[in-house]
Each structure stands twice: as structure tokens, then as C-alpha cells.
N, C-alpha and C positions, 0 to 999 in steps of 0.2 A: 469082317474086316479086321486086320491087325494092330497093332501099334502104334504102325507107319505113319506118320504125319501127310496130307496130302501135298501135292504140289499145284498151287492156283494159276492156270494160264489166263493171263488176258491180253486177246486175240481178236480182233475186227474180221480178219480176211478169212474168211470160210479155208481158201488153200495155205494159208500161213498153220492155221489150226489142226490140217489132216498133216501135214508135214513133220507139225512140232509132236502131234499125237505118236504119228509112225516111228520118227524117232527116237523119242520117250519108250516106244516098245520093243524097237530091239536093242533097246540097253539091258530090256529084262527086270526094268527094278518094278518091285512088286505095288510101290505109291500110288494111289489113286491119284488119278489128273481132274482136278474138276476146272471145267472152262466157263470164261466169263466175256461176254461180245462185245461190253466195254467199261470207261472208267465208273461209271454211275453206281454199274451193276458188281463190280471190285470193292467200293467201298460201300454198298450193299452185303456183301460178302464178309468182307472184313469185321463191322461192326456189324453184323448178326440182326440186319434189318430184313423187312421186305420178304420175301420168296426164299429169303438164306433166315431169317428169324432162329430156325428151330436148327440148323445146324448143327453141329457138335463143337466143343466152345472151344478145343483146340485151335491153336494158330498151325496155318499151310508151313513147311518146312524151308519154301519156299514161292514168292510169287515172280512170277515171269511174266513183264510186264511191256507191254508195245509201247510207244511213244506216242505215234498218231492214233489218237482212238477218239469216236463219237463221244456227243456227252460231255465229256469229261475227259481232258488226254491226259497222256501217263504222266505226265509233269507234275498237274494236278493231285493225280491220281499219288503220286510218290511224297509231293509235299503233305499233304493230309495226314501219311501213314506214319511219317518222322516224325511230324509235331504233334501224333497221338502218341502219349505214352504207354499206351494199353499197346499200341499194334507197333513201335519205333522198333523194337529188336525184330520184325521179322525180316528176313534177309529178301533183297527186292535185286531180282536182274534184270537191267533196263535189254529189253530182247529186241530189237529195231533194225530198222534196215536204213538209218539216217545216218550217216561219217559228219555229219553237219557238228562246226568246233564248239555251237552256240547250246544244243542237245547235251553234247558232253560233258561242257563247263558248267550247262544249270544241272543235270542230273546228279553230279558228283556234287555239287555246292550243297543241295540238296541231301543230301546220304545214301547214294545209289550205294549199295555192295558191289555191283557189277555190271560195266557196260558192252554190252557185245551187237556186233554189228552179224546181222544171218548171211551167211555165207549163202551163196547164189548156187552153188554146186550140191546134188541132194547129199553125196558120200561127205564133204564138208559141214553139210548140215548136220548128219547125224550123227558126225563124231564129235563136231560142238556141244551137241542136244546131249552126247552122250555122259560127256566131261562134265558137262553142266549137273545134270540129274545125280552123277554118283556122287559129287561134290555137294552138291546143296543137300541132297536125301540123305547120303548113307556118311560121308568123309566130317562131313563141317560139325562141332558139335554148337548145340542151339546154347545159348544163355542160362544159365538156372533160373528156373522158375518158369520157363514156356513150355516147358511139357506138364499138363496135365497128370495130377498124384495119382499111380499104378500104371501109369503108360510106360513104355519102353519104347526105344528105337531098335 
């Protein structure tokens, strides 16, 4: 593996997941996707518990995060991350299929980076997914101090 930071999907819908995967691939960017089936198992990931434990201590470059999720939904899932100071700079795109003003307003109150709504069309999807991935992986630079000493983007 390279450099690259990964990008963290959490995703419920088995076809939300193959959509955002396929996406993600014909952008071409070389980031490992690693996917997570809901908010429990994200902020299992996050703080490097559980089945994610032994992970690598870098933070995702970005996490793409659904709103309605088992367990634990993205609200929660977003609030825990802000108010952790260890994980608050990682950049979080609320990824949903909700227009609802009530989603919007707590996300961003919140510290969302980015709300976007999945476009229903797959060629809209994937130039979403597309904009997204270059943006958050390769255009955005992270914070000082979140990458990992001798890593490179």
C-alpha cells in the first residue's frame, strides 16, 4: 500500500455500497475504500477498537458517512467525531439521500465539511462520487499534524 490515506464509507445499503464502490473506481484514485455497515462499527474504526484494534493509526482522508444507519446514525455517529479531539479534523461528508431542512441544520450545527444529497441518476452519481474522492483524497490538504511522520500524500 502507498501513502494514500484511506477513505472510510459508512454505508447500510449493500446497493448504496456497490454504487459508491463503482464510483469511487472509475475516478481511478488509487485510496483504499474500506467500508463500514454502520455507525457502531465507524466509531469502532475511528478509535481503533474492536475488529479495527490493530489498524493502522492513520486517520481516513476522508469519511463518507450516511445519515440513516443502524446502531448508531450518522448524527451520532458525526457528533462523537467533532467532540473527539483526537478524530475532530477529520473531514466528514454527510453522503444521504435525506433533502429533510431538519438533517441539514443538525449536521452542519454539528461540523459536517459537506452535505450532499445521492443523486438518483448512476452518471450523476458518479460524477458526484467523482468530485468528491479527488477533492477530499488528492485537492484538500489535511491539517498539520494528521498525517502520520514519513507518510506523503
Amino acid at each position: 500500500m502507498t501513502g494514500l490515506k484511506r477513505i472510510l464509507l459508512v454505508e447500510d445499503n449493500a446497493n448504496d455500497v456497490a454504487l459508491t464502490l463503482a464510483a469511487l473506481e472509475e475516478t481511478r484514485l488509487a485510496n483504499e475504500v474500506v467500508v463500514v455497515r454502520d455507525g457502531q462499527q465507524a466509531l469502532d474504526y475511528l478509535h481503533r477498537q474492536g475488529e479495527h484494534a490493530s489498524r493502522p493509526a492513520s486517520h481516513p482522508a476522508v469519511v463518507l458517512l450516511d445519515l440513516k444507519l443502524p446502531k448508531v446514525d450518522g448524527i451520532q455517529v458525526l457528533s462523537q467525531v467533532k467532540a473527539d479531539p483526537e478524530l475532530r479534523t477529520i473531514p466528514i461528508v454527510m453522503l444521504t439521500s435525506s433533502r429533510e431542512e431538519q438533517d441539514l441544520a443538525s449536521s452542519y450545527g454539528l461540523g459536517v465539511n459537506a452535505y450532499v444529497v445521492k443523486p438518483v441518476v448512476f452518471d450523476d452519481f458518479v460524477f458526484t462520487l467523482r468530485e468528491l474522492g479527488l477533492f477530499w483524497a488528492v485537492v484538500n490538504q489535511p491539517p498539520p499534524g494528521s498525517l502520520p511522520p514519513g507518510s506523503e500524500r
